[in-house]
C-alpha positions in Angstrom: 1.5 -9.4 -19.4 2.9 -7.3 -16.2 5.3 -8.7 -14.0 4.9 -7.6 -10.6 7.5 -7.5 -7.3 6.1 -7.3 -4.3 8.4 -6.6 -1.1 7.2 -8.0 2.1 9.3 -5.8 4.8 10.2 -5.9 8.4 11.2 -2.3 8.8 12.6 -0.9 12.3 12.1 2.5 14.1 15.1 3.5 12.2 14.6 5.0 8.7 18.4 4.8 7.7 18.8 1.4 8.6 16.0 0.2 6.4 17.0 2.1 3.3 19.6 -0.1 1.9 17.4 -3.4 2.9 14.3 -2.3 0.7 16.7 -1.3 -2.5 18.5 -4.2 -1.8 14.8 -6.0 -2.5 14.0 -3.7 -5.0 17.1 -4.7 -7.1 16.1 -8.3 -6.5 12.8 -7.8 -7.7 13.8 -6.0 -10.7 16.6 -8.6 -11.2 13.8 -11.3 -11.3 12.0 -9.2 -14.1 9.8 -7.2 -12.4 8.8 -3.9 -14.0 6.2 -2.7 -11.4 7.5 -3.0 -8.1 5.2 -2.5 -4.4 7.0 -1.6 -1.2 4.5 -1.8 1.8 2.9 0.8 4.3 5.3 3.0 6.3 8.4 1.3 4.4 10.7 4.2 5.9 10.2 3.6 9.6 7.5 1.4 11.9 6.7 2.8 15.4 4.5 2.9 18.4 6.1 6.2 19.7 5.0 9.7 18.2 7.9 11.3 20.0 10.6 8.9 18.0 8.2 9.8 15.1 9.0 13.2 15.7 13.1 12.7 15.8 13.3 10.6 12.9 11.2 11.6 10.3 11.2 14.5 7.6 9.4 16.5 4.9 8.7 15.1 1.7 11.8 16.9 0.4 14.2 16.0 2.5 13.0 12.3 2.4 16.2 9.9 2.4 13.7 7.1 1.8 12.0 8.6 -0.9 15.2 10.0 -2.8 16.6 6.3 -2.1 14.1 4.8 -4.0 13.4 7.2 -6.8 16.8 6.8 -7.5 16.5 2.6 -7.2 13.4 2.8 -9.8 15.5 5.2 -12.5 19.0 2.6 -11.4 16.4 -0.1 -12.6 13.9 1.4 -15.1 10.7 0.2 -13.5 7.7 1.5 -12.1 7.7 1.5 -8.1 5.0 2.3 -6.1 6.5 3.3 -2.3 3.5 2.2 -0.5 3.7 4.6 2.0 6.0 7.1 4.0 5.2 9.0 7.4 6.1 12.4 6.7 6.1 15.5 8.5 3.5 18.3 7.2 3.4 22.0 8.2 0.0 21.2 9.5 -0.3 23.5 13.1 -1.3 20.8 14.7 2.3 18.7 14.2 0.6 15.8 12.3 2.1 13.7 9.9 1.1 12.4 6.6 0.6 9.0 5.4 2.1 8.9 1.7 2.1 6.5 -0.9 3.6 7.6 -3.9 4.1 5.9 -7.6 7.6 6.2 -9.2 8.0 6.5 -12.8 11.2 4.6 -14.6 13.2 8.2 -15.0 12.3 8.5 -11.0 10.0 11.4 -11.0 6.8 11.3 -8.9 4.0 10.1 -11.3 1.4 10.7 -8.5 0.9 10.8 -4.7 -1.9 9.9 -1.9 -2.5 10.7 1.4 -4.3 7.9 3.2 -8.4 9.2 3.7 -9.1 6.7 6.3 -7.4 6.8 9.6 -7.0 3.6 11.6 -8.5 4.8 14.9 -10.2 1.0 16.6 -10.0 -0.9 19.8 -9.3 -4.4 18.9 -8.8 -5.2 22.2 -8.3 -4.2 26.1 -4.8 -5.2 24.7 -4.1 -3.5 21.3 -6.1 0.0 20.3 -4.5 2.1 17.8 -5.5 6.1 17.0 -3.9 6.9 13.8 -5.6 10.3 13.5 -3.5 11.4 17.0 -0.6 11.2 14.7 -1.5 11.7 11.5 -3.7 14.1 9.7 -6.2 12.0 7.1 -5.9 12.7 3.3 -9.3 14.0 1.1 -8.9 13.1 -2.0 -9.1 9.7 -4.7 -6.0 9.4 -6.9 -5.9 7.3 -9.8 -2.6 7.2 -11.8 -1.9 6.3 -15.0 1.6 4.0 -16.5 2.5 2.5 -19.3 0.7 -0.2 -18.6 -2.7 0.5 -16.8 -4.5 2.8 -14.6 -4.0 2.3 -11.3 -5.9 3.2 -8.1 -4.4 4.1 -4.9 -5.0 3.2 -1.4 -3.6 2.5 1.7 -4.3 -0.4 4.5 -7.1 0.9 6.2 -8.4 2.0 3.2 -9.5 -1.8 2.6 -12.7 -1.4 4.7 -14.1 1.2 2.9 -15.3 -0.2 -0.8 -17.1 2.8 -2.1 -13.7 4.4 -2.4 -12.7 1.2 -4.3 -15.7 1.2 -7.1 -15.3 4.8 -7.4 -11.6 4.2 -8.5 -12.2 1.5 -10.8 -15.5 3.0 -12.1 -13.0 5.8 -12.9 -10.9 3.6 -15.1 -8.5 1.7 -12.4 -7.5 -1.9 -13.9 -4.9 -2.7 -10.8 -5.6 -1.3 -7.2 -2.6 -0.9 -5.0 -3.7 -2.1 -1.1 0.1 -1.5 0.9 -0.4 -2.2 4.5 0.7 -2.9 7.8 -1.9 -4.8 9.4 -2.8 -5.8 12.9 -2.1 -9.9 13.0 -5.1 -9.9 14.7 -7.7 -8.4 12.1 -5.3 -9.6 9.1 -6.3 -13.2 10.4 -10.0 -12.6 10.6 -10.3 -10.1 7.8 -7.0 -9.5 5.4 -7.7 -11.9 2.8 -11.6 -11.9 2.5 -11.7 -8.4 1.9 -8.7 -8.0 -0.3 -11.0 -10.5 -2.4 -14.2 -8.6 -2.0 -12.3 -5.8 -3.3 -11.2 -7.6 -6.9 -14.5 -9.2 -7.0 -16.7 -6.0 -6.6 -14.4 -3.8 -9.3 -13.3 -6.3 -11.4 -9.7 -5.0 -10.8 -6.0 -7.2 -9.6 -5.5 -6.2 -6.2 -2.0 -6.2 -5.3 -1.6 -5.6 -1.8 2.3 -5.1 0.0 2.4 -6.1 3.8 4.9 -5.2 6.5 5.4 -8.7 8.6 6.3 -10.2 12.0 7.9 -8.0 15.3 9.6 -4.8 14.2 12.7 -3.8 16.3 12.1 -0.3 18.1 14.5 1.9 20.0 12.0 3.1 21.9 8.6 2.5 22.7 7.0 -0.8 22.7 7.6 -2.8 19.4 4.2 -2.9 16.2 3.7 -6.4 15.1 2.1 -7.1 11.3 0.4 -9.8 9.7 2.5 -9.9 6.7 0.6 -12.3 3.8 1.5 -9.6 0.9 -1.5 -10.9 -1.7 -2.0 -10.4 -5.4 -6.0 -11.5 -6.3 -7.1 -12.0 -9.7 -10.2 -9.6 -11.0 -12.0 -12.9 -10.5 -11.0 -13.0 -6.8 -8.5 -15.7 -6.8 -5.6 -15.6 -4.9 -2.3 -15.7 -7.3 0.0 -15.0 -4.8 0.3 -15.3 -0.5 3.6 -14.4 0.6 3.4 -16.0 4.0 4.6 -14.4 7.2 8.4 -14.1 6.2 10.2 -10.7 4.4 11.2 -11.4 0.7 10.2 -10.5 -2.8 7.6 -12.1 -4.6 7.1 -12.1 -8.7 4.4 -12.6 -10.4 2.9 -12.4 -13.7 -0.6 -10.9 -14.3 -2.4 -11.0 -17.4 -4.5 -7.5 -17.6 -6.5 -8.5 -20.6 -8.1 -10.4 -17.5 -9.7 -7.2 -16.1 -11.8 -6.1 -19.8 -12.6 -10.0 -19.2 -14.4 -10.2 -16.0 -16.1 -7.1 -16.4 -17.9 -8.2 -19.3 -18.8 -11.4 -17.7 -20.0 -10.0 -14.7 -20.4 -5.9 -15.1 -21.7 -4.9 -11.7 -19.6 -1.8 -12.0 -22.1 -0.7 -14.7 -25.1 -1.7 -12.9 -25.1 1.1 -10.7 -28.5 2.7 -9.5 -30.0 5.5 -7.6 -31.8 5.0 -4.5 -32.9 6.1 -1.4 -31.5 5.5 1.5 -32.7 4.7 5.1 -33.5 7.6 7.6 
């Protein structure tokens, strides 16, 4: 058995501020048992407004919110998975990266990920987002191994694309890690049908850390999130909705679950060539 914390966060614009919130739900977590913990999408600072962007965030090495919590999962001894930080690169073009990164218990990186799938859409006259103006897309599939599992890692977007998904469990994944910050438009229509889809079609748990509700912005007009953190059983059931309010959620997963459902149902193996339309 694993017991799992995932934080549902309402971060602001300001990356200082939200620091001591998210350890303060890390510590609940791991209080509560946890010994894999899942902070969502952009957990250091949510905003509309590249030019606040610019002011407030840093380099992977001088991170306050990823020192903060490397130091919260060695305080703690557990696993955490920071579901993602905007970072600045040296890319020419001024672009930042989208980062998740997994924490071992000492609170050395195990493994990183740049997001691959930027979220550039037109929901509406209304709502439009272009990731890829901002931030420069990753290019490669990480999986990552703990004491407890494989686990494959992806971010929000990431959700719509399911070959990346199969190729990650096909490569040994047992847990997928979705963190988001989802548009509470599409998260009503689509969130939990293809958070579902995913554990169904790799036979993995899908645990999947949302941000949630109207986040406070010092400049700029202010992102709203869906929020509904879920964890879905390799059989596709839903263990776990966190509803639309911050907190921590527990929850205990049985991995001997995964070997389970795959023999029952092996589509993973049933792979065949073919081709495809011109």
């Amino acid at each position: 058995m694993l017991r799992a914390g995932l934080l549902q966060l309402n971060v602001s614009d300001d990356p200082a501020a939200n620091l001591p919130v998210t350890q303060g739900m890390v510590a609940e977590a791991a209080a509560q048992g946890a010994q894999f913990v899942l902070t969502p999408e952009v957990t250091n600072c949510v905003s509309a407004s590249r030019t606040h962007q610019q002011a407030v965030l840093q380099p992977e090495a001088e991170d306050r919110t990823l020192a903060g919590l490397r130091e919260s999962a060695a305080k703690h001894g557990i696993w955490l998975l920071i579901g993602s930080l905007g970072l600045k690169t040296e890319d020419a073009d001024g672009r930042f990266a989208n980062r998740s990164f997994l924490i071992a218990p000492d609170g050395s990186i195990r493994a990183r990920y740049d997001k691959i799938h930027m979220f550039d859409v037109e929901i509406s006259e209304a709502e439009s987002y272009r990731e890829s103006a901002g931030y420069r897309p990753g290019a490669e599939a990480v999986l990552a191994d703990t004491a407890f599992g494989k686990i494959g890692m992806t971010i929000c977007y990431d959700l719509r694309f399911a070959h990346l998904h199969r190729a990650l469990a096909k490569a040994g994944a047992q847990i997928l890690t979705v963190p988001a910050a989802f548009s509470p438009v599409s998260g009503a229509a689509h969130w939990h049908v293809l958070l579902r889809a995913r554990a169904i079609e790799t036979g993995c748990f899908v645990l999947a850390p949302a941000q949630t509700g109207t986040h406070a912005a010092s400049t700029g007009k202010s992102r709203q999130t869906y929020g509904h953190s879920l964890v879905v059983s390799p059989w596709g059931e839903v263990l776990h909705d966190a509803g639309d309010a911050p907190g921590v959620s527990v929850v205990d997963l049985d991995l001997s679950l995964v070997e389970k459902c795959r023999k029952q149902i092996p589509a993973i193996t049933h792979d065949r060539d073919y081709t495809a339309p011109v």
